[in-house]
LOSEGU-788132 format. One record per residue (C-alpha): residue number from 1; x, y, z; residue in one letter. Coordinates in steps of 0.2 Angstrom, whole numbers, plus 5000, padded with zeros to 4 digits. Layout:
N
<kenu:NUM	east:X	north:Y	up:Z	marlum:A>;
...
//
This chain:
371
<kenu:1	east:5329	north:5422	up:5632	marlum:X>;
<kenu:2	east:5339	north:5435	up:5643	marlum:X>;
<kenu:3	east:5356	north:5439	up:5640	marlum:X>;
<kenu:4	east:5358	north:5437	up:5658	marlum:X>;
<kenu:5	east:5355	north:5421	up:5655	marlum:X>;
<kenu:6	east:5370	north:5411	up:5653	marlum:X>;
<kenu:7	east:5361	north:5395	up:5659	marlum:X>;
<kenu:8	east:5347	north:5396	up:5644	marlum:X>;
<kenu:9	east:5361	north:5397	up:5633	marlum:X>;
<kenu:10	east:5370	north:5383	up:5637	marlum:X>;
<kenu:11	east:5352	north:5374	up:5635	marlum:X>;
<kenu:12	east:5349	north:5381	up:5620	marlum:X>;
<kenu:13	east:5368	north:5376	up:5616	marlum:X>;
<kenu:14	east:5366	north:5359	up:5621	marlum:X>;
<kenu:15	east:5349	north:5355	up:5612	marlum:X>;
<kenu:16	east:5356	north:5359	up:5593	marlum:X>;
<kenu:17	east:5371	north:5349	up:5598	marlum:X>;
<kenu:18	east:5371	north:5333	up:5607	marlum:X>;
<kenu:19	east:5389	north:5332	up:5609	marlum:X>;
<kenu:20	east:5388	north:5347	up:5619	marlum:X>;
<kenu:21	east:5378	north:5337	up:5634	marlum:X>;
<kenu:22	east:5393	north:5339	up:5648	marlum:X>;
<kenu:23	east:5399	north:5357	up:5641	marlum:X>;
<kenu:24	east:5395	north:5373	up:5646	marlum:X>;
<kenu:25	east:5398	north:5392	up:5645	marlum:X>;
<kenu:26	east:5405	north:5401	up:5658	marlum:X>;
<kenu:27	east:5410	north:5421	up:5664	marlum:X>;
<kenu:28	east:5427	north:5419	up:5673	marlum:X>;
<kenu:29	east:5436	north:5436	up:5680	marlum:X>;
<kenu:30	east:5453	north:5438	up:5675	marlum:X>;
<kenu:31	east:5467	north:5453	up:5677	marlum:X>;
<kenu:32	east:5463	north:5457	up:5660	marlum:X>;
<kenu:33	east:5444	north:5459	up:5664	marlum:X>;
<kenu:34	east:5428	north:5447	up:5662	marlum:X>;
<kenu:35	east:5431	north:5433	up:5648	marlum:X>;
<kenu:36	east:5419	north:5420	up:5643	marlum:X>;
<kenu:37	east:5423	north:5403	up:5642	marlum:X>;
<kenu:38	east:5414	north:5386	up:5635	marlum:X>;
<kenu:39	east:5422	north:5370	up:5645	marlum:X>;
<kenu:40	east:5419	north:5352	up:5649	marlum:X>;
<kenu:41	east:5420	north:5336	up:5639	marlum:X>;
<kenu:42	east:5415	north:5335	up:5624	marlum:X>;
<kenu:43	east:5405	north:5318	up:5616	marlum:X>;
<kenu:44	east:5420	north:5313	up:5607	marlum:X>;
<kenu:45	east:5426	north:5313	up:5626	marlum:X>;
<kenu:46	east:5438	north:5326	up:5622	marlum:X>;
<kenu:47	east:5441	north:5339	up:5637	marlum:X>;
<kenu:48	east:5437	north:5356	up:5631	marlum:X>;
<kenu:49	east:5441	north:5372	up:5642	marlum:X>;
<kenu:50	east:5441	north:5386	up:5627	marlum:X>;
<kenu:51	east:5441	north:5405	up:5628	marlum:X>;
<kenu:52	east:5427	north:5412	up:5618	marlum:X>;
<kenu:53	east:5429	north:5429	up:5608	marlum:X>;
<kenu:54	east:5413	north:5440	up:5615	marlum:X>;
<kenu:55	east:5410	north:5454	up:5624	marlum:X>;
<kenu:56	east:5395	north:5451	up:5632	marlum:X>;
<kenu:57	east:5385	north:5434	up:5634	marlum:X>;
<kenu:58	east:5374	north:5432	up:5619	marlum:X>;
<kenu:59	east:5390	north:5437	up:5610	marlum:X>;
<kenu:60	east:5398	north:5421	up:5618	marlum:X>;
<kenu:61	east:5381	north:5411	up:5614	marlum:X>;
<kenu:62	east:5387	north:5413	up:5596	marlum:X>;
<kenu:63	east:5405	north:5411	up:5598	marlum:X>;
<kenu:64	east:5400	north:5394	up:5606	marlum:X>;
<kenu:65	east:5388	north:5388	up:5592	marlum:X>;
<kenu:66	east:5402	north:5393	up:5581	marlum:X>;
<kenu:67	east:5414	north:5382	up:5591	marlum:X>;
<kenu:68	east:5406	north:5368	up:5592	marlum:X>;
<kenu:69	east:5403	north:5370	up:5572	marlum:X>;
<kenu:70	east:5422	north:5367	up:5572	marlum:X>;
<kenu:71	east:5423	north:5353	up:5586	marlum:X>;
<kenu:72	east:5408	north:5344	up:5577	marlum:X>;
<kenu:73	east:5413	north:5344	up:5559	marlum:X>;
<kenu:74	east:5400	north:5353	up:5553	marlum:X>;
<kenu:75	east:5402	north:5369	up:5541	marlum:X>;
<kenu:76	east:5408	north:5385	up:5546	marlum:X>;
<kenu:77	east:5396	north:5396	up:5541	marlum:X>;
<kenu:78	east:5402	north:5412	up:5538	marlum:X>;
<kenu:79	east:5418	north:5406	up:5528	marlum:X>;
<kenu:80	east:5408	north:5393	up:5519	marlum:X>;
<kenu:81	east:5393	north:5404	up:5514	marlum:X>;
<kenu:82	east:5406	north:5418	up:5509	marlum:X>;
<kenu:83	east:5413	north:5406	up:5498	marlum:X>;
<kenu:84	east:5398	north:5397	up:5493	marlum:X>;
<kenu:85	east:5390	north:5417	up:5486	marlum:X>;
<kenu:86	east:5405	north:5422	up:5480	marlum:X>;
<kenu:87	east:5403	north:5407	up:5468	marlum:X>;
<kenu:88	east:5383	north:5411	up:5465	marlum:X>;
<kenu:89	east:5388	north:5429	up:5461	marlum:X>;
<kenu:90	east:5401	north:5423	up:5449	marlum:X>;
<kenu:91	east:5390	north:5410	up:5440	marlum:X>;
<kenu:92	east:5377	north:5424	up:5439	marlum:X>;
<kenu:93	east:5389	north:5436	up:5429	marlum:X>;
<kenu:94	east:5394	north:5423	up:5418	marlum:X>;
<kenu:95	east:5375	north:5423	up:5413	marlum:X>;
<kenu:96	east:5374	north:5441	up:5407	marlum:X>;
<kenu:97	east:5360	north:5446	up:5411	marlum:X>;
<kenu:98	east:5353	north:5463	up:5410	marlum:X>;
<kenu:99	east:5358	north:5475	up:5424	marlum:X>;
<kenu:100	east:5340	north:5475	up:5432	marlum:X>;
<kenu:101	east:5337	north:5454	up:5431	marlum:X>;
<kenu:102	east:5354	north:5452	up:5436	marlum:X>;
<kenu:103	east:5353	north:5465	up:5451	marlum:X>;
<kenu:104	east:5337	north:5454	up:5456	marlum:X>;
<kenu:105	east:5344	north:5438	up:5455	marlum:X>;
<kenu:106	east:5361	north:5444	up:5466	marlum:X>;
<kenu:107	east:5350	north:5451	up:5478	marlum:X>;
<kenu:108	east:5341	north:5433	up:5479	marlum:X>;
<kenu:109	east:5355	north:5426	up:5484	marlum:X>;
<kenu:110	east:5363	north:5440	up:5496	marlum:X>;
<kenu:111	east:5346	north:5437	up:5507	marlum:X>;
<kenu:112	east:5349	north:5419	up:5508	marlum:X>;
<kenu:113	east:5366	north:5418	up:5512	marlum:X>;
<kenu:114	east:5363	north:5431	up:5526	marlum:X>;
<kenu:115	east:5347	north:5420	up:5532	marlum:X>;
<kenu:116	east:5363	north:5408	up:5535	marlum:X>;
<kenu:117	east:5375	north:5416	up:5542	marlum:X>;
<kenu:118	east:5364	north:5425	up:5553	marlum:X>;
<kenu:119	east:5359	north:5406	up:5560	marlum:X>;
<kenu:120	east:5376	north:5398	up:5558	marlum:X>;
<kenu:121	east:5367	north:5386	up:5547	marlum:X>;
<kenu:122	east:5381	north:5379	up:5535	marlum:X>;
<kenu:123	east:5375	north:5379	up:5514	marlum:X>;
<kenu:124	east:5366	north:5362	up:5513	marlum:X>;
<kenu:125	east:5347	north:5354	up:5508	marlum:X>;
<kenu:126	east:5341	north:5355	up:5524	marlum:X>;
<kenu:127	east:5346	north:5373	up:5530	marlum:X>;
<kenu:128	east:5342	north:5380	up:5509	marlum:X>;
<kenu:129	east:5324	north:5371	up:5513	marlum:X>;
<kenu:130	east:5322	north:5381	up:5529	marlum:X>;
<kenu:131	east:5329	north:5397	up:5523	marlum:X>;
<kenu:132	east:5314	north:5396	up:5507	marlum:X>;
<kenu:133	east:5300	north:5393	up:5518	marlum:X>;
<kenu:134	east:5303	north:5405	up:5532	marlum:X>;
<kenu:135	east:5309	north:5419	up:5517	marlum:X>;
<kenu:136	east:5294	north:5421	up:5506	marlum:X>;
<kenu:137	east:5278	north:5409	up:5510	marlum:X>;
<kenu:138	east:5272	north:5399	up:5497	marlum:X>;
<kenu:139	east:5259	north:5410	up:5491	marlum:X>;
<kenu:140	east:5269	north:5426	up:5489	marlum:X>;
<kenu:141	east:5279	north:5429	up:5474	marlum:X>;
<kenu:142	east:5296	north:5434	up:5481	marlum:X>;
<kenu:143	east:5296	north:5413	up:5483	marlum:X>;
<kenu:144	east:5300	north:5412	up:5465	marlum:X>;
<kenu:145	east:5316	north:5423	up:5468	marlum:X>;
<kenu:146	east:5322	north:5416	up:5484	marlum:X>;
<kenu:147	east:5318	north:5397	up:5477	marlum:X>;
<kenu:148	east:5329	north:5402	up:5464	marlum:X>;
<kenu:149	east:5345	north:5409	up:5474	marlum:X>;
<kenu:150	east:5342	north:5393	up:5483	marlum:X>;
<kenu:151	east:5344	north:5382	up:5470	marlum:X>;
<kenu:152	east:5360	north:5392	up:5464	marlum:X>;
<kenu:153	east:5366	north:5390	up:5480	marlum:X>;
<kenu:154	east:5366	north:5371	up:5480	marlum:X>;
<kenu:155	east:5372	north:5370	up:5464	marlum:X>;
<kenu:156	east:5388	north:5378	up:5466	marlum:X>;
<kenu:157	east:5389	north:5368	up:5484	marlum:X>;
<kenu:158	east:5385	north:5353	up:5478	marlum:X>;
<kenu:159	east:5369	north:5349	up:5488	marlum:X>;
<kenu:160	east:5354	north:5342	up:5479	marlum:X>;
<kenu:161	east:5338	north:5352	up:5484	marlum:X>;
<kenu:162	east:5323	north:5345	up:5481	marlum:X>;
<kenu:163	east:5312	north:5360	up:5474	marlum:X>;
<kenu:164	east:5296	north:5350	up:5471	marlum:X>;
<kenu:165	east:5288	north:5352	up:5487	marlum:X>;
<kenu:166	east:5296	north:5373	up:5488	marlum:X>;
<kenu:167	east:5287	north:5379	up:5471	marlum:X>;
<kenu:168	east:5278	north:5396	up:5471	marlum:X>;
<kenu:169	east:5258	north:5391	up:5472	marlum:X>;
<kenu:170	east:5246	north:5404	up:5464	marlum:X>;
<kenu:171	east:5235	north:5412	up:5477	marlum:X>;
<kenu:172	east:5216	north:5414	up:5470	marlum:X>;
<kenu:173	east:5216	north:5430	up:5460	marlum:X>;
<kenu:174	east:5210	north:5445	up:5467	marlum:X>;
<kenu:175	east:5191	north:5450	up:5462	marlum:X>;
<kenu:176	east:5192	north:5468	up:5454	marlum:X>;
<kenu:177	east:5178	north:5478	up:5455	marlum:X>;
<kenu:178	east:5165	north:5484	up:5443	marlum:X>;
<kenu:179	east:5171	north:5498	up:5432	marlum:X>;
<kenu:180	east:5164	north:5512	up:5430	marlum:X>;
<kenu:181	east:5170	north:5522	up:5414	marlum:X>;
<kenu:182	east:5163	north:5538	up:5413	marlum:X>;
<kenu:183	east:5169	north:5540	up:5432	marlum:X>;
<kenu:184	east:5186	north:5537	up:5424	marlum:X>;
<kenu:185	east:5184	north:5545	up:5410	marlum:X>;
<kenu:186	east:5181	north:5563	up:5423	marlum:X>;
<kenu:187	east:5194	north:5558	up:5434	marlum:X>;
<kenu:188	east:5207	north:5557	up:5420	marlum:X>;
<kenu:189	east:5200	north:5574	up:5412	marlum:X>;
<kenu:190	east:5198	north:5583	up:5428	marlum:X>;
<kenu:191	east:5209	north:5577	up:5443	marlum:X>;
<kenu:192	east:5224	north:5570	up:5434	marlum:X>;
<kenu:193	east:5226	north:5588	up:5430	marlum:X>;
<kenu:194	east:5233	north:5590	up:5446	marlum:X>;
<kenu:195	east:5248	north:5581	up:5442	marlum:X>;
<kenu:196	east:5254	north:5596	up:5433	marlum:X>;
<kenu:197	east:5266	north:5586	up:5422	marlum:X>;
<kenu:198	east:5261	north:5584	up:5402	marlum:X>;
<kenu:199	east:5271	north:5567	up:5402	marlum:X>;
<kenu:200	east:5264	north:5561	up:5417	marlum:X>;
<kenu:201	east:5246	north:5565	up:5411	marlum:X>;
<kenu:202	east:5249	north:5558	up:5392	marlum:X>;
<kenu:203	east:5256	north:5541	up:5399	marlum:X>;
<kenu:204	east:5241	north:5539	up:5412	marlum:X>;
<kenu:205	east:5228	north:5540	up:5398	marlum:X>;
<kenu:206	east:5235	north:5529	up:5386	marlum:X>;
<kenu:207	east:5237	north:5516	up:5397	marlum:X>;
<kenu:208	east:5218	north:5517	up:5400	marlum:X>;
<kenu:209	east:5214	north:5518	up:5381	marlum:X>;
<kenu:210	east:5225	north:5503	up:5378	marlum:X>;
<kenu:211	east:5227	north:5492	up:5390	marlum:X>;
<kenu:212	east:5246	north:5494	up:5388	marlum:X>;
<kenu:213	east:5258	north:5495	up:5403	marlum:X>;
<kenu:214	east:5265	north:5508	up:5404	marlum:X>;
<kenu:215	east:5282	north:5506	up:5399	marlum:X>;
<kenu:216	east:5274	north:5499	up:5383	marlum:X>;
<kenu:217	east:5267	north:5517	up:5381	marlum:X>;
<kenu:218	east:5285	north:5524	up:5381	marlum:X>;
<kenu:219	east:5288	north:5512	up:5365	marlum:X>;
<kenu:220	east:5273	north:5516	up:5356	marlum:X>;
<kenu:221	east:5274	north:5518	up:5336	marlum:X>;
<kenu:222	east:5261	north:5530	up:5334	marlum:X>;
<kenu:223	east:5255	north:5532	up:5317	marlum:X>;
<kenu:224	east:5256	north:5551	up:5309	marlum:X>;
<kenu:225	east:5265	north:5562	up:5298	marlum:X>;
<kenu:226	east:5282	north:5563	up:5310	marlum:X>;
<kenu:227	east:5284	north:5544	up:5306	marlum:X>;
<kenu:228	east:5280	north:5544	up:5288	marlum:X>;
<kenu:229	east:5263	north:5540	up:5289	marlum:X>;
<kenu:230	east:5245	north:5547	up:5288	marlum:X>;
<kenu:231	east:5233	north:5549	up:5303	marlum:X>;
<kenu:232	east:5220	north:5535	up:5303	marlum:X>;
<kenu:233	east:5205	north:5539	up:5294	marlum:X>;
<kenu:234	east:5192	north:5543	up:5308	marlum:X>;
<kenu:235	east:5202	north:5546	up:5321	marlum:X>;
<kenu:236	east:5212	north:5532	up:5333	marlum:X>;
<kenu:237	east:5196	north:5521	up:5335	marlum:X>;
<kenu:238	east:5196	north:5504	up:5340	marlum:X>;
<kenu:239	east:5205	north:5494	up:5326	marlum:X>;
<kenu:240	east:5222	north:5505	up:5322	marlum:X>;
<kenu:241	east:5234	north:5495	up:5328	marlum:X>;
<kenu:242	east:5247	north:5503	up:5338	marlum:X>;
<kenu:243	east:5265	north:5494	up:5339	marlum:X>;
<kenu:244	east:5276	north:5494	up:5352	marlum:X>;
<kenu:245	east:5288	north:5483	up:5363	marlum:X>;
<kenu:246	east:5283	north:5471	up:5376	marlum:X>;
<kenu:247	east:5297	north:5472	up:5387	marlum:X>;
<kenu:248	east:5289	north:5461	up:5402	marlum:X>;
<kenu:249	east:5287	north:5446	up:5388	marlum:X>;
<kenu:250	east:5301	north:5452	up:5380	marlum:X>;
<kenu:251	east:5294	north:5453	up:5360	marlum:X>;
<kenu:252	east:5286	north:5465	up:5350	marlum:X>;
<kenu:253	east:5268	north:5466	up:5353	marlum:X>;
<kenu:254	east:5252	north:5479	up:5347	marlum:X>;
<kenu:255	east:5236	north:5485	up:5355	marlum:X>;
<kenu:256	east:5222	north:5498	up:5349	marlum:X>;
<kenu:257	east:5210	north:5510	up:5355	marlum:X>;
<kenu:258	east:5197	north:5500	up:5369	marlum:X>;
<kenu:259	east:5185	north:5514	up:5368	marlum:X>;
<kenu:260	east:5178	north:5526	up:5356	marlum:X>;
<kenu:261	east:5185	north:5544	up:5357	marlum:X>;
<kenu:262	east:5195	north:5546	up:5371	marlum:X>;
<kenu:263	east:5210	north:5546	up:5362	marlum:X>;
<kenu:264	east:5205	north:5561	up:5350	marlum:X>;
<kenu:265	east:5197	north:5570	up:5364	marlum:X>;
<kenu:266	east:5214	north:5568	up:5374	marlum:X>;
<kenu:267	east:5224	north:5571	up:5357	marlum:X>;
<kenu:268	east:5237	north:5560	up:5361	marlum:X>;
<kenu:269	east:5245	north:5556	up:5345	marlum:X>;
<kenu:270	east:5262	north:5567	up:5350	marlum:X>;
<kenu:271	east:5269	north:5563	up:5366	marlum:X>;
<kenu:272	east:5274	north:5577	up:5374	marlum:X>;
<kenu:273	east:5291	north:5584	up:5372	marlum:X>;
<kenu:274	east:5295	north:5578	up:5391	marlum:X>;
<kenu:275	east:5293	north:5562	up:5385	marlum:X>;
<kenu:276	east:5306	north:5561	up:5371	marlum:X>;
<kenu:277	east:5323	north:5556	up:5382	marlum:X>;
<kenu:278	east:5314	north:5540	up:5387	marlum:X>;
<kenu:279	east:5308	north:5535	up:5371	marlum:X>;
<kenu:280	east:5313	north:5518	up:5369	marlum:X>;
<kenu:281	east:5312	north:5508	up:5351	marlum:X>;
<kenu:282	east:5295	north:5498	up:5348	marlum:X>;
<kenu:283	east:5303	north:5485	up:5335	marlum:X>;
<kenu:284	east:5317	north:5476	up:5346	marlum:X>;
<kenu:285	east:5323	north:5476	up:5363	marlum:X>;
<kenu:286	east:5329	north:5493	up:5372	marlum:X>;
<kenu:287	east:5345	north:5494	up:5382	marlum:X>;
<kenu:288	east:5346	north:5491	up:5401	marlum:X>;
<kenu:289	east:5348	north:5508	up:5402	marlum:X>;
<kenu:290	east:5335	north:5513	up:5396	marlum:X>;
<kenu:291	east:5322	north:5503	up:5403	marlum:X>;
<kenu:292	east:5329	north:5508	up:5421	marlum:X>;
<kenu:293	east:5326	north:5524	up:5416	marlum:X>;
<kenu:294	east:5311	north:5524	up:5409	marlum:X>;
<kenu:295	east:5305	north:5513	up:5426	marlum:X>;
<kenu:296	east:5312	north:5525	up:5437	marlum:X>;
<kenu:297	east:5300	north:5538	up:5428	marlum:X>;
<kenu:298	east:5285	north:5528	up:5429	marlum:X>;
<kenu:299	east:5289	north:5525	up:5448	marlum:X>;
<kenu:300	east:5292	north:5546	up:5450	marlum:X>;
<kenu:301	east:5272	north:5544	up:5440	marlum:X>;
<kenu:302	east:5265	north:5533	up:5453	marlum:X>;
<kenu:303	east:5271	north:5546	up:5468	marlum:X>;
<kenu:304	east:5268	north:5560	up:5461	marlum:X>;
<kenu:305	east:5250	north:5553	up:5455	marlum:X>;
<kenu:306	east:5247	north:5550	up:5476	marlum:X>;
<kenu:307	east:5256	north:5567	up:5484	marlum:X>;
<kenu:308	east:5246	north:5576	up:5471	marlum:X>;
<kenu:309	east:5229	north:5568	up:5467	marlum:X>;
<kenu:310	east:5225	north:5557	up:5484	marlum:X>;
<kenu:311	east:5233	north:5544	up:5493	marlum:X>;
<kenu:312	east:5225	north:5531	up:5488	marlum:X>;
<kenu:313	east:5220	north:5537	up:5470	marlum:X>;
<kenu:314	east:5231	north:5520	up:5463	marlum:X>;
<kenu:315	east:5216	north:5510	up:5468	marlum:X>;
<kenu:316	east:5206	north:5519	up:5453	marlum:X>;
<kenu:317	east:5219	north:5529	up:5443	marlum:X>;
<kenu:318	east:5234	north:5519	up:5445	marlum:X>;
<kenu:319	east:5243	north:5510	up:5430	marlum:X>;
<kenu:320	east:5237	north:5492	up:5435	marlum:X>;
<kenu:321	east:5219	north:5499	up:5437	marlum:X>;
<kenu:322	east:5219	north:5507	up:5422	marlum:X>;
<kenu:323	east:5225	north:5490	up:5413	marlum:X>;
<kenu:324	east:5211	north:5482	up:5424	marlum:X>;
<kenu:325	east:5197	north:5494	up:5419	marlum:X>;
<kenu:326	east:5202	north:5492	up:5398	marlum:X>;
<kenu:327	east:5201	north:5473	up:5400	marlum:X>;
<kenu:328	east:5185	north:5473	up:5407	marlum:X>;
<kenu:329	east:5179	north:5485	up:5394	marlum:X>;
<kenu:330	east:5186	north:5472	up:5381	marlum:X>;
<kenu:331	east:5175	north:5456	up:5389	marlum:X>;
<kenu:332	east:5160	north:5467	up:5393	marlum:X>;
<kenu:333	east:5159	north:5470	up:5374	marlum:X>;
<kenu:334	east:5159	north:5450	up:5372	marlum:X>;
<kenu:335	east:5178	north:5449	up:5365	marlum:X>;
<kenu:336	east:5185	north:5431	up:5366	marlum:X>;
<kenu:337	east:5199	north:5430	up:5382	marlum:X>;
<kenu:338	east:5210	north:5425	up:5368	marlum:X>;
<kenu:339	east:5211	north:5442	up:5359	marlum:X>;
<kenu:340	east:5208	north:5451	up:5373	marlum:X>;
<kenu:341	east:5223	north:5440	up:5382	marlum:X>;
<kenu:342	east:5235	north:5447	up:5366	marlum:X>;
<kenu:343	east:5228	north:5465	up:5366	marlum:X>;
<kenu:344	east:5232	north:5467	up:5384	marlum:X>;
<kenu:345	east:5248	north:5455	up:5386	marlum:X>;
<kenu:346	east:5242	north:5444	up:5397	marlum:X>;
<kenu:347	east:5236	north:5425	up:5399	marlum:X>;
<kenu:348	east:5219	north:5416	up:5397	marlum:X>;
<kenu:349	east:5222	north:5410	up:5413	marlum:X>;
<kenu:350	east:5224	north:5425	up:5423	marlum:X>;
<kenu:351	east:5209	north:5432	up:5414	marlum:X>;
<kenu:352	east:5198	north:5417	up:5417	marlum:X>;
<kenu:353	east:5201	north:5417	up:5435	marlum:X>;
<kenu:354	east:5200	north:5437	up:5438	marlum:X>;
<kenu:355	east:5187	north:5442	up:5426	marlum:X>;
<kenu:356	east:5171	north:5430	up:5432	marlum:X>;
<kenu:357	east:5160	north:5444	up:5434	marlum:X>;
<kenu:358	east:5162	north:5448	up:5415	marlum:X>;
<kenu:359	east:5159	north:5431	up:5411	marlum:X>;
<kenu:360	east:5143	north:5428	up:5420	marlum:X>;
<kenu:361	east:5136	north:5446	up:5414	marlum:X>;
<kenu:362	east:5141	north:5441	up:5395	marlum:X>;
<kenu:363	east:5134	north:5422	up:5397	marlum:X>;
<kenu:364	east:5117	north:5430	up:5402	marlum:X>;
<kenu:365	east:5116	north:5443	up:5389	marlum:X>;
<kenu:366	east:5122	north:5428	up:5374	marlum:X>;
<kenu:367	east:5109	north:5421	up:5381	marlum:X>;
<kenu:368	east:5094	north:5433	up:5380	marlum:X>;
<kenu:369	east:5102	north:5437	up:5363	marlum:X>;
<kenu:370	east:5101	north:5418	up:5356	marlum:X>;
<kenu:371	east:5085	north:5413	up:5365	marlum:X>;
//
């Protein structure tokens, strides 16, 4: 539509309100300069000749829609979703949540109200239903979030949504491709080198010998003489257990060496001394301090790991491959998905449905084995 176009937008005007059939906007010249007007009857039979704040035309589109708004009955938006988030922020406080959920949820609910305003679409079922399904499609995570703020945001206005029908729905599971450890194994001996950070380079490699996220490696109680212990004897081969905290699932979880060696080889019973500040406990929950801080290093990791090695080196070296690249070291050995769902912190499920390969190649081996 052009904004020259002061006929569409009465069109336009009159199609989301039937009332608005014998009413039209207007440019009038005044003294005082050009001024923008909607006039005629309106359905209630009302005669209407109102001045419309704008500058320009599509400016007094929207001043009309706002108008008619008032005229019809219908919500104002920008008062009633100013009040209607001020109550969603408030009910979120009350929850105390941690600084990072609680940032996350607020900003949910920021992007919804804006969707409104933005349309002049007043807080209620029909306009939250809209604003979930043109925000986040079904299939991409960020549905969760926005189905949530939506929910909030009928609670505190009294509408009743019906969230059935708006749920997030799995996609199918990315297919990863086949590991190959020794090439791993070089470019985590070689190229990671280039990162030129000893804490970088620690965290990397015992993400890939563990399994663990990352920011389950900067919780890990390593075994040793520092901590009143003694080294494993053999070395840190699969089997020691390693505790630490499990800040995604929130409890205290433990994983072990998925590969014979590498551990020693790298030597990574000490974390290195750029490490310590974000140390954070492995037996209870760490502050929201501290795991924003330890985040916001794993983040500086992750770009630091494409300026210096390559652009698209996460494919192979990032954290998630890595994690990727120990579970399918764990079901190549014919582990159960159950352990190797505790080992790795993750579900059955997602392992069924991403690890096929690893199935089929086991299935066939069992069966030479057994027959």
């Amino acid at each position: 539509m052009r904004a020259t176009n002061l006929h569409a937008f009465t069109v336009s005007l009159r199609q989301e309100f039937p009332e608005a059939e014998s009413l039209r906007i207007r440019k009038a010249k005044r003294a005082s300069g050009t001024v923008w007007q909607l006039v005629g009857v309106h359905g209630n039979g009302d005669t209407i000749a109102r001045q419309l704040k704008a500058s320009n035309e599509s400016e007094a589109f929207h001043g009309a829609r706002e108008l008619m708004m008032q005229l019809s009955g219908r919500s104002s938006s920008k008062s009633f979703t100013k009040h209607h988030l001020r109550a969603a922020l408030e009910a979120i406080t009350s929850k105390g949540y941690r600084d990072a959920t609680g940032r996350a949820k607020v900003s949910g609910v920021r992007k919804v109200c804006e969707w409104l305003a933005e349309r002049s679409l007043a807080v209620d079922e029909k306009a939250l239903h809209k604003a979930v399904m043109e925000l986040a499609p079904e299939e991409n995570r960020k549905r969760r979030s926005v189905l949530e703020a939506a929910s909030l945001l009928a609670t505190v206005a009294g509408e009743n949504l019906d969230i059935e029908g708006l749920r997030f729905r799995n996609p199918l599971p990315t297919r990863r491709p086949a590991v190959d450890d020794p090439a791993i194994f070089q470019a985590l001996d070689t190229d990671l080198l280039k990162l030129g950070d000893p804490g970088a380079i620690s965290v990397y490699r015992v993400v890939v010998v563990t399994g663990v996220r990352a920011n389950g490696a900067l919780s890990m109680k390593i075994p040793g003489p520092f901590d009143g212990d003694e080294f494993p004897e053999g070395g840190f081969q699969p089997g020691v257990q390693l505790p630490y905290w499990d800040s995604k699932r929130g409890r205290a979880g433990f994983c072990t060496p998925t590969v014979r060696d590498w551990w020693d080889h790298w030597d990574l019973t000490l974390p290195p001394n750029q490490l310590k500040e974000y140390w954070m406990p492995h037996d209870r929950p760490a502050t929201n301090e501290q795991i924003e801080k330890a985040n916001n290093l794993l983040s500086n990791y992750a770009a630091m790991l494409r300026r210096k090695v390559h652009k698209d080196a996460a494919h192979s070296l990032g954290f998630r491959a890595l994690r990727h690249a120990a579970t399918a070291r764990l079901l190549k050995s014919g582990m159960q998905p159950l352990t190797v769902a505790e080992l790795i912190s993750t579900s059955v499920a997602q392992i069924e449905a991403t690890y096929s390969d690893c199935f089929r190649q086991h299935a066939i081996t069992e069966a030479a084995r057994l027959l």
